[in-house]
C-alpha positions in Angstrom: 0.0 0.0 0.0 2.8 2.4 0.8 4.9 1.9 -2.5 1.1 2.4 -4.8 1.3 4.9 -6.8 -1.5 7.8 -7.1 -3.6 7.6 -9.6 -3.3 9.9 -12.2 -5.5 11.9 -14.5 -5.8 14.7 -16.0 -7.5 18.1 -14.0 -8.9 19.1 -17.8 -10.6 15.5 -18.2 -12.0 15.8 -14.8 -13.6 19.5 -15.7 -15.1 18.0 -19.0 -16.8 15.4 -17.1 -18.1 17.7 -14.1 -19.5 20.0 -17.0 -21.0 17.3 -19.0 -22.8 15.9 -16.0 -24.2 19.2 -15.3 -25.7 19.5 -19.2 -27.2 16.3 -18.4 -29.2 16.9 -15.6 -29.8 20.4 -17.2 -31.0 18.5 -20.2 -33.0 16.0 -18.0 -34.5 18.7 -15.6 -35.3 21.6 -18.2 -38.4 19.5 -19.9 -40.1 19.5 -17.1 -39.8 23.0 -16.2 -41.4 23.7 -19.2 -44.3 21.2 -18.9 -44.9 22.6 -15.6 -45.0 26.4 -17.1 -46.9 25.0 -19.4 -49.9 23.9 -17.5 -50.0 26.7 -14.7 -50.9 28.9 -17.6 -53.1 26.7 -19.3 -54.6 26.2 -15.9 -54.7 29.9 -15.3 -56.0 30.5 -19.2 -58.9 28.4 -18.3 -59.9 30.4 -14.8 -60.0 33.3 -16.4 -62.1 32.1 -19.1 -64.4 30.7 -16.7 -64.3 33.9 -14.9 -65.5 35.9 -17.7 -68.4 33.0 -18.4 -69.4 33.9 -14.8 -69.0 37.6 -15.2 -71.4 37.2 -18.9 -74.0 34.7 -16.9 -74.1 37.3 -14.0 -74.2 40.7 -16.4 -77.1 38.9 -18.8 -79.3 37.6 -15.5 -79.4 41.5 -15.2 -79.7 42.8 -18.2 -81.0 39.6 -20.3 -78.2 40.3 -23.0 -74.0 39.6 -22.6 -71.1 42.2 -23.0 -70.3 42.3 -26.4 -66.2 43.4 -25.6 -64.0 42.3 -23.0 -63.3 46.1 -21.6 -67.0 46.6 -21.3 -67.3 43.8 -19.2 -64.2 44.6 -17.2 -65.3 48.3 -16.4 -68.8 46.8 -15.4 -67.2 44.5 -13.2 -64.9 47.5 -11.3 -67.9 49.7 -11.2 -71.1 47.7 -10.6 -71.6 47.5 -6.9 -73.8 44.5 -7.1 -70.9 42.8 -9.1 -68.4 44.2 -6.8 -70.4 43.2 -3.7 -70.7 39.5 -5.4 -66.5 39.7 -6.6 -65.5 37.4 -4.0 -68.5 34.6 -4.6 -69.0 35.0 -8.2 -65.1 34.4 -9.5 -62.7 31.9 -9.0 -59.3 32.8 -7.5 -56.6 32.6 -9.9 -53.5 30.7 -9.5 -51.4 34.2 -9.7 -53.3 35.2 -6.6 -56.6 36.8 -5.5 -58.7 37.8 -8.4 -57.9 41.2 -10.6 -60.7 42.0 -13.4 -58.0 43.7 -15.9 -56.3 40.4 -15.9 -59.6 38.4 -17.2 -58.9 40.1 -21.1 -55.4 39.0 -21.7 -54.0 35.1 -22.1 -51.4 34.5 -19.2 -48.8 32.7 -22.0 -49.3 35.5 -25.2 -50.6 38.3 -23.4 -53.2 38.6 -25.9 -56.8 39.1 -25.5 -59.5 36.9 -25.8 -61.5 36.6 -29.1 -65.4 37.2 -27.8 -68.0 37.2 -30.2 -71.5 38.0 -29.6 -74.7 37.3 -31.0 -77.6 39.0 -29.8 -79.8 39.0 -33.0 -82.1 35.8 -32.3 -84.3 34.9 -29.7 -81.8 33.2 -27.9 -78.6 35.4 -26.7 -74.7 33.7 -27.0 -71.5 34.2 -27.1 -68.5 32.6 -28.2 -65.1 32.9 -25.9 -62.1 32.0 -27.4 -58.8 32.0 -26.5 -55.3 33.2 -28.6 -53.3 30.4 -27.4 -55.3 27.5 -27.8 -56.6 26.5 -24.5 -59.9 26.0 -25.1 -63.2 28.1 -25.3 -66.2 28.4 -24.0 -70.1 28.6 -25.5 -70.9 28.5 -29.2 -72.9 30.6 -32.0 -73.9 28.3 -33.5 -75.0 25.6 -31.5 -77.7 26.9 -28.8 -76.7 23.9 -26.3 -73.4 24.9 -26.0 -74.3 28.2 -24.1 -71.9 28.5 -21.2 -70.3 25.4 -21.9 -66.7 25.0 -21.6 -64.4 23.3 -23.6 -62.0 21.5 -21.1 -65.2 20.5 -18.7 
């Protein structure tokens, strides 16, 4: 044991490998990150949608008609003090926090708003809630059974 040599090695070959490991549990690690990202906002996408189905079914027991914009509906919701008194009951909490009426326009991933469509012409009111990134929608022109009906649910 005492006349062993050390092993030897180089310090540069050692360094390649500590580095390599790292990209591969960097490599390993990152996908799921991004899955995980990935669903909170589809997650949040969908509470807010729900939100503003809540906020449409609340405006139209009122007023028998639905908000044909999403900044319509948000100012009503800020400045309605039936819908203010009813915030806390009427809309879910979002996964961001507590729940914030501007954010119920825009899609947490794109930041872009909702596509709502309207149709108020016939006897029977609906709208159509779509949104930018894919995660779904809610209700349906066409199709009169589809009123409020979400597309994940």
């Amino acid at each position: 044991m005492i006349g062993q040599p050390k092993p030897k090695g180089s310090i540069i070959l050692k360094i390649v490998i500590v580095l390599l490991f790292g990209v591969l549990v960097y490599t390993i690690w990152e996908p799921f990150e991004i899955i995980k990202t990935q669903e909170q906002q589809r997650t949040e996408s969908r509470l807010r949608m729900a939100n503003i189905r809540n906020a449409q079914m609340f405006y139209f027991t009122q007023y028998q008609t639905y908000q044909k914009d999403l900044d319509s509906l948000v100012y009503w919701i800020q400045t309605d003090s039936l819908a203010v008194a009813k915030r806390d009951s009427l809309f879910k909490p979002l996964i961001t926090g507590v729940f914030e009426p501007e954010s119920l326009k825009y899609s947490p991933r794109s930041h872009e708003q909702y596509a709502l469509a309207v149709d108020d012409t016939s006897t029977t009111h609906r709208y159509f809630l779509e949104c930018p990134d894919g995660y779904g929608f809610v209700g349906s022109l066409e199709d009169v059974s589809q009123l409020h009906r979400a597309s994940w649910e």
